[in-house]
N, C-alpha and C positions, 0 to 999 in steps of 0.2 A: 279802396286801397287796403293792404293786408302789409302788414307785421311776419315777415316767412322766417321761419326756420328751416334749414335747409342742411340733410344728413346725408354727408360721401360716404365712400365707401372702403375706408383707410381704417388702419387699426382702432379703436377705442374702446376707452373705457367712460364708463357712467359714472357720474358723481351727484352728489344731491343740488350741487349747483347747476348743471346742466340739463337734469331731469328735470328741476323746474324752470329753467329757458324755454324748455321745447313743451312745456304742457301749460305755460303761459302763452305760446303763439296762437296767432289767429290762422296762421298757414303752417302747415309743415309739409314739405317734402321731400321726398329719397329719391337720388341720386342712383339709382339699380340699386344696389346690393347694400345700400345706409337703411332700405327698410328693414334687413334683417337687424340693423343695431337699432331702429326704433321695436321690432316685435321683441326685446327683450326686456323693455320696460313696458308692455303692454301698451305702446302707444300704434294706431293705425295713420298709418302715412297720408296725409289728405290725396297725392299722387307719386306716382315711383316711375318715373322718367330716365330711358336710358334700352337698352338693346336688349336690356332686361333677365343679362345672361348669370346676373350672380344672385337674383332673389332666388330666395329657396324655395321649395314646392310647396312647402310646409308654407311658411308665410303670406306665400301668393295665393292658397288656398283662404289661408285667415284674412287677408285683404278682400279678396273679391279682383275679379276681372274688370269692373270697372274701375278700380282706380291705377290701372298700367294704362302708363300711357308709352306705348313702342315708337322708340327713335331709334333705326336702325343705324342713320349714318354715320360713318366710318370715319369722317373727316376730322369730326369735332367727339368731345369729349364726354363721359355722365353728366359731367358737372356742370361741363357748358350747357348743356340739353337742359340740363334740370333750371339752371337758371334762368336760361332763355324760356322755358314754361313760365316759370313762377313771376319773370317781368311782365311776359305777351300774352300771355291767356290768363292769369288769375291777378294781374295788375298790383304785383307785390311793389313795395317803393321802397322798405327796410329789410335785406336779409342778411342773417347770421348764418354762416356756414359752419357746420360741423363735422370733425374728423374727415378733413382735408391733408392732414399734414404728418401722419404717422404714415407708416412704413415707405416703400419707394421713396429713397430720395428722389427720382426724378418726376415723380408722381408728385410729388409735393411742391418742387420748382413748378411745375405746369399749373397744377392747380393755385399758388399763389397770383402767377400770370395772368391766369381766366380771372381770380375775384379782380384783377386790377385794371384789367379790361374791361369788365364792366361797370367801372365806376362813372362811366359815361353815362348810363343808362339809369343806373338805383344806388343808393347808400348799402353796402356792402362791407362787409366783416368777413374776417374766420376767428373762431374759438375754438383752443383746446383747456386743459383745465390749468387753471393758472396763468393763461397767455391770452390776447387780445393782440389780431391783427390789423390794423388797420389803413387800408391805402390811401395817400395822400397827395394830391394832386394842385390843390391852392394854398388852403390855410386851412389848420382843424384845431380847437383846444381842444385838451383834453383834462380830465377831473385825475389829478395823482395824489401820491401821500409821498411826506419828505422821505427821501431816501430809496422810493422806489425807482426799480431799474425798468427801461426803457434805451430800447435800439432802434435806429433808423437805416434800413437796408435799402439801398433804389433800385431799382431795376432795370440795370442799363445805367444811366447817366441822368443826374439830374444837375443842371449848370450852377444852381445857385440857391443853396439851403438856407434859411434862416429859422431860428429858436427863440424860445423863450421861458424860462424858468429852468433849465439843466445845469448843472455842474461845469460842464466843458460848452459852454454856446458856440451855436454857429454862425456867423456872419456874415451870408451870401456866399459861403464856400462853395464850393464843388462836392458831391459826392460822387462816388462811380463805385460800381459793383468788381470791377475787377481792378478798381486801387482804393482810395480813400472809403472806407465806411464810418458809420457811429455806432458802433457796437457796446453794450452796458452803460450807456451813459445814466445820470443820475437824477431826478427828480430834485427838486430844493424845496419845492413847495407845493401848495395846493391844484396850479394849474399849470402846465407844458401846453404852449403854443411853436407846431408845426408850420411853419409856413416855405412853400416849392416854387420854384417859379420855373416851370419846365421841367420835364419828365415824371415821373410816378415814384415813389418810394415805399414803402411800407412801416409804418410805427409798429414796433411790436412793447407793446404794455406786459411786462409779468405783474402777475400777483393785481390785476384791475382791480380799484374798488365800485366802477359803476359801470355798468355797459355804457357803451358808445354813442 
């Protein structure tokens, strides 16, 4: 079982926190065109999964042709491709996605979608620098510090939310994406317990002090 890292292919920037996320993994992967944000820290992609149309020649050359692995289909997405690698062929169980969620707004709604899709499958994240996403479908705690901020967005409908440790709690309310949210809500103490009873949402942690 592998630890994956896993680089889209959306705007980003590198920070010394993330550069050593992805140089601690036991898997890394790109997403098409996230190997050209790993060859800029000199990291080689363990594979680059996807239609393969945005690695640059330059990179694909410093890679080597064995590590493309060509998905041409149309249907589905980099991200979903890379993911469904990194579950079915290299038997990841934890992955962190990266630079999933800059530029394309609608790029980024989609890609939120796919990690939350597959949380069927593998324990799944996105990170960017200072944010932690993470989908939540039963019950998750999570490690906070007082006063940090933390939103819960669903996606779609989820019938009956509850909390534990926020500022404003929930108590088996309703969220829905297109009325009630929890947007900036508040941390009180050391641990926030998410708990869903139906449908998917997403925790977004700023400012995490531990991975997921």
């Amino acid at each position: 079982m592998a630890d994956c890292v896993l680089v889209a292919n959306a705007p980003w920037r590198w920070t010394v926190e993330m550069v050593e996320l992805v140089r601690s993994a036991s898997l890394v992967v790109a997403a098409d065109g996230g190997a050209n944000h790993l060859a800029r820290i000199g990291v080689r992609a363990d594979a680059v999964v996807g239609d393969l149309d945005s690695v640059r020649p330059g990179t694909r050359r410093w890679l080597g042709e064995d590590r493309m692995v060509l998905e041409p289909d149309q249907e589905t997405t980099d991200l979903h491709k890379a993911l469904a690698y990194a579950v079915r062929e290299r038997d990841a169980r934890r992955v962190t996605v990266l630079a999933a969620l800059g530029g394309r707004a609608d790029h980024a709604l989609e890609n939120l979608a796919i990690v939350a899709r597959w949380t069927a499958h593998v324990a799944v994240a996105v990170r960017e620098p200072g944010l932690l996403g993470v989908p939540v479908t039963g019950s998750v705690e999570f490690a906070t510090a007082p006063g940090q901020t933390i939103s819960l967005l669903p996606l779609g409908r989820c019938p009956a939310v509850t909390t534990r440790g926020l500022r404003w709690e929930l108590s088996g309310e309703s969220l829905d994406l297109l009325g009630r949210t929890s947007v900036s809500n508040v941390a009180t103490g050391d641990r926030v317990t998410v708990t869903v009873s139906g449908g998917t949402l997403i925790a977004f942690l700023h400012s995490p002090i531990e991975d997921w």
